[in-house]
Backbone as CSV, one residue per row, in Angstrom:
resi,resn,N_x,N_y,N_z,CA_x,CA_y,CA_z,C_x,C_y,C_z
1,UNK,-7.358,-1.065,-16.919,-6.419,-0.403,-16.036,-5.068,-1.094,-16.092
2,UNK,-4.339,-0.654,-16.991,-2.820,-1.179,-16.944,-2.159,-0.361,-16.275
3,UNK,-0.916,-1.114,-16.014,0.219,-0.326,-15.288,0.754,-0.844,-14.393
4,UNK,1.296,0.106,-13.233,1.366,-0.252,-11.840,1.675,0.803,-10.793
5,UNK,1.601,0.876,-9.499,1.504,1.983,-8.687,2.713,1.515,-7.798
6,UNK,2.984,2.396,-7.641,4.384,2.686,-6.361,3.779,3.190,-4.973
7,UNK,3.783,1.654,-3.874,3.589,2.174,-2.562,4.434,2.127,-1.623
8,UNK,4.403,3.089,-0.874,5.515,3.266,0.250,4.877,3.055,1.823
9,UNK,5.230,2.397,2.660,4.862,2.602,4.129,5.156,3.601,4.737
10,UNK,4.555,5.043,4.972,5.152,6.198,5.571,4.437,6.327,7.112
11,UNK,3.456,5.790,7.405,3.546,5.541,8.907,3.565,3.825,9.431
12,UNK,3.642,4.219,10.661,4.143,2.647,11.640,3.167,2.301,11.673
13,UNK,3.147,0.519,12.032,1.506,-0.187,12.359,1.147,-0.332,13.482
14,UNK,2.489,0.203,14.357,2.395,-0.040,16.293,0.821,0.640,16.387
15,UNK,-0.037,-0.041,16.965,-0.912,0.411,17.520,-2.203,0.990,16.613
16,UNK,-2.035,0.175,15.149,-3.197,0.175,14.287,-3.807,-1.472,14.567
17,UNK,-5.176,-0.970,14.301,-6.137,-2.367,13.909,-5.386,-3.107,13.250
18,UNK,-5.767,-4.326,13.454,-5.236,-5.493,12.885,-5.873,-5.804,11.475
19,UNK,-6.614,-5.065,11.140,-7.506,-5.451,9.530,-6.415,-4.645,9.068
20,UNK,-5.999,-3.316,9.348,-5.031,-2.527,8.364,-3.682,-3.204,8.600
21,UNK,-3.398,-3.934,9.561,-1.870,-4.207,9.206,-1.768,-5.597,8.515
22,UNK,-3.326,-6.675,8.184,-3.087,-7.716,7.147,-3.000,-6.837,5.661
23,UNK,-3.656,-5.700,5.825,-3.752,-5.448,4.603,-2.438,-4.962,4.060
24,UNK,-1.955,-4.169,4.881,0.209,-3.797,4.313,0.467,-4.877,4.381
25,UNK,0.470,-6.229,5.283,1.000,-7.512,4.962,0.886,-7.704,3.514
26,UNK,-0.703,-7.552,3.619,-1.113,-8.375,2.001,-0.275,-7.513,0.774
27,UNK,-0.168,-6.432,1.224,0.554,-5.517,0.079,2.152,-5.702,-0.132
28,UNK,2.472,-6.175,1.082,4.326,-6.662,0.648,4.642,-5.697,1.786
29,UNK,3.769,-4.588,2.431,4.908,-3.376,3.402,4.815,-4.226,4.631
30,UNK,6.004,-4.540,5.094,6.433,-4.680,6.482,7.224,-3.765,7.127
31,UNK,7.892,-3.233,6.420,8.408,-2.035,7.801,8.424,-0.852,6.957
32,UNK,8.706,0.441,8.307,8.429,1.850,6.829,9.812,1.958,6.205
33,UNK,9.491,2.892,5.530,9.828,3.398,4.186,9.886,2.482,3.475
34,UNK,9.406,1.126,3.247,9.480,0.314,2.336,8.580,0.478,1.083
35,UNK,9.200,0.272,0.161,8.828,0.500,-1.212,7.999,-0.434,-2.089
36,UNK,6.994,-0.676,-2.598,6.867,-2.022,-3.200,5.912,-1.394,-4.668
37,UNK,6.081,-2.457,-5.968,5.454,-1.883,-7.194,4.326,-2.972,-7.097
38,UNK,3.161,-2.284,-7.200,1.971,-3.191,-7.682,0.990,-3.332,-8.862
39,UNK,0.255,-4.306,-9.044,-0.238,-3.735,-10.572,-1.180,-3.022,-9.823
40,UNK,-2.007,-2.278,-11.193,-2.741,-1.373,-10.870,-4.661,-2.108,-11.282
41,UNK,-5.184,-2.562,-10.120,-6.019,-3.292,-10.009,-7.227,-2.974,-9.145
42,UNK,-8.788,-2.916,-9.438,-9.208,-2.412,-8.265,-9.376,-2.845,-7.217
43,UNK,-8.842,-4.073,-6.603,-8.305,-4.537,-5.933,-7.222,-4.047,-4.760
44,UNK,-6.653,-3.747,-5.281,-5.036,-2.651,-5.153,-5.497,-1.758,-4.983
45,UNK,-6.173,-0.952,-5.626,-6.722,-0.345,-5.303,-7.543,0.702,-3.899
46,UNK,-8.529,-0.991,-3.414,-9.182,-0.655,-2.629,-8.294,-0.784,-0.957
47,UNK,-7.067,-1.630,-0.943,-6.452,-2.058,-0.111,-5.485,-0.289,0.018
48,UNK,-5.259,0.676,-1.033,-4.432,1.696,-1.016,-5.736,2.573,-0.047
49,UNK,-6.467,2.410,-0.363,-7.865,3.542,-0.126,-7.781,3.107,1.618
50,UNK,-8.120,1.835,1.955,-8.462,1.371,3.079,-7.102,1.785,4.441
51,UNK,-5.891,1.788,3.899,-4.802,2.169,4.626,-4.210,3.163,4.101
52,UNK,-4.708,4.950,3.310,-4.312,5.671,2.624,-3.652,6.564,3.502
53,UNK,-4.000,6.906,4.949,-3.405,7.422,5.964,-2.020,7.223,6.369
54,UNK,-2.090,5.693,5.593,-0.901,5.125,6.195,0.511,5.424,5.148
55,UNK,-0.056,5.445,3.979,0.956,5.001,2.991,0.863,5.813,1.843
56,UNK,2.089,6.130,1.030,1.973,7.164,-0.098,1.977,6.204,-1.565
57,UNK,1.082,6.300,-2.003,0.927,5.946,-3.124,1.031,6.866,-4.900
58,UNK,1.727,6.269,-5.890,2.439,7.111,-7.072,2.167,6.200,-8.373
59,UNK,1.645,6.873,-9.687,1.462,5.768,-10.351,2.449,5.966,-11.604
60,UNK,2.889,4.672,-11.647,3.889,4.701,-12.750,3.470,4.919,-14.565
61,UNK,3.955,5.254,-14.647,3.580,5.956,-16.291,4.940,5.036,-16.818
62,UNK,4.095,4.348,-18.055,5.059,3.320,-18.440,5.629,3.609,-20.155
């Protein structure tokens, strides 16, 4: 799995569980609309899946 994916924070963490807001920590999103490139890992993966409600995810074609 090469590459990398483009995630965005498109909702707020006011008033989410605290497991989903280490996990946008762990991902780089601290506030919305923030943008961040990650590799594409299943790892990364599973952290996009776990907060997918939250955030729009895009995969870069290189």
């Amino acid at each position: 799995m090469a590459g990398k994916i483009k995630v965005t924070l498109r909702r707020s963490m006011i008033g989410r569980p605290e497991n989903h807001r280490r996990v946008l920590r762990g991902m780089g999103l601290t506030r919305m609309h923030k943008t961040v490139e990650l590799e594409n890992t299943p790892a990364i993966r599973g952290m996009i899946r776990k907060v997918s409600h939250m955030v729009e995810a895009e995969e870069i074609k290189q």
